[in-house]
C-alpha positions as a Markdown table, in Angstrom:
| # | Residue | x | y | z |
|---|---|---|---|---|
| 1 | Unk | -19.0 | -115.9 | -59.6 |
| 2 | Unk | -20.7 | -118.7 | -61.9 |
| 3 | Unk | -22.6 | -121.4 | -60.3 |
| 4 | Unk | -20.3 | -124.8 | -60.8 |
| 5 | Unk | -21.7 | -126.7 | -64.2 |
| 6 | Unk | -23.0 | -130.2 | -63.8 |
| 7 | Unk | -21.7 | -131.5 | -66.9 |
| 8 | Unk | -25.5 | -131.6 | -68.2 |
| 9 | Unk | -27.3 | -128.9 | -69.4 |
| 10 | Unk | -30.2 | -127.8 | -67.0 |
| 11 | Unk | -32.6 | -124.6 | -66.9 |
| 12 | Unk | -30.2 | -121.5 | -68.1 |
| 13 | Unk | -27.4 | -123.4 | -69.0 |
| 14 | Unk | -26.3 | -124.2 | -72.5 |
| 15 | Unk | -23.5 | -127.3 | -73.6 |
| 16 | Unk | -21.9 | -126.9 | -77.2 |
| 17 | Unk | -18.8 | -129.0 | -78.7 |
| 18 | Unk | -17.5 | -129.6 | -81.8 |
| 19 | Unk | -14.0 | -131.4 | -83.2 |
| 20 | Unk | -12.1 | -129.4 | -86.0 |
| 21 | Unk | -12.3 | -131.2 | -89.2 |
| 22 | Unk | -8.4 | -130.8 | -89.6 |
| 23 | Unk | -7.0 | -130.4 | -86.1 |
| 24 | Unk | -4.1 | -127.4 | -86.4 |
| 25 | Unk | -1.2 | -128.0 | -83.8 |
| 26 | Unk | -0.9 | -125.0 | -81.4 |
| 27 | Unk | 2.1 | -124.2 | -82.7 |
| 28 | Unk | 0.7 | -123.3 | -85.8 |
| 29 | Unk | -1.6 | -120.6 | -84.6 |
| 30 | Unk | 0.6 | -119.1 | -82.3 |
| 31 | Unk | 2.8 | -118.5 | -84.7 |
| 32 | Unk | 0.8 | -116.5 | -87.1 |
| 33 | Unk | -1.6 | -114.6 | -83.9 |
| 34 | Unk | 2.1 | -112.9 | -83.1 |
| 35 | Unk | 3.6 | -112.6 | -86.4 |
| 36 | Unk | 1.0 | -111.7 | -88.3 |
| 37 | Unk | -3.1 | -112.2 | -87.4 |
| 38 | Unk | -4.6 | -111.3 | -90.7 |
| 39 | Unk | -2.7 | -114.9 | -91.6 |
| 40 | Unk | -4.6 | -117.1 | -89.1 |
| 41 | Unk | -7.5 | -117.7 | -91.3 |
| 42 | Unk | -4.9 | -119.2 | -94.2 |
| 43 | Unk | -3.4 | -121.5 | -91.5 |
| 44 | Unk | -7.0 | -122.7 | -90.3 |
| 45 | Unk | -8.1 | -122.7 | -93.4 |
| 46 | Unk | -11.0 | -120.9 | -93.1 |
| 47 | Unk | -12.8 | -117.9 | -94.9 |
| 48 | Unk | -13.7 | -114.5 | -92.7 |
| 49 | Unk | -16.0 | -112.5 | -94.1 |
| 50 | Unk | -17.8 | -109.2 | -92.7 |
| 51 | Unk | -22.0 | -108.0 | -92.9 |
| 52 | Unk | -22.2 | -105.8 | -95.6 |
């Protein structure tokens, strides 16, 4: 299906990480994704917000 990554980023591949600033136990957003998703932005603490 996909060609098998190199672990280095070559011609048509792309490589992107970032840590969370506050990690967020799993836990934590499982929680709120079943419950509840329109909570899981107050749990990660972040703000959503659409194109006008």
């Amino acid at each position: 299906m996909f060609p098998k990554s190199t672990g280095t980023p070559g011609a048509g591949e792309t490589s992107a990480r970032a840590a969370p600033e506050k990690p967020v136990p799993v836990p934590l957003i499982i929680g709120p994704a079943v419950g509840s998703p329109n909570a899981i932005p107050s749990v990660l603490d972040v703000k959503v917000t659409a194109n006008d």
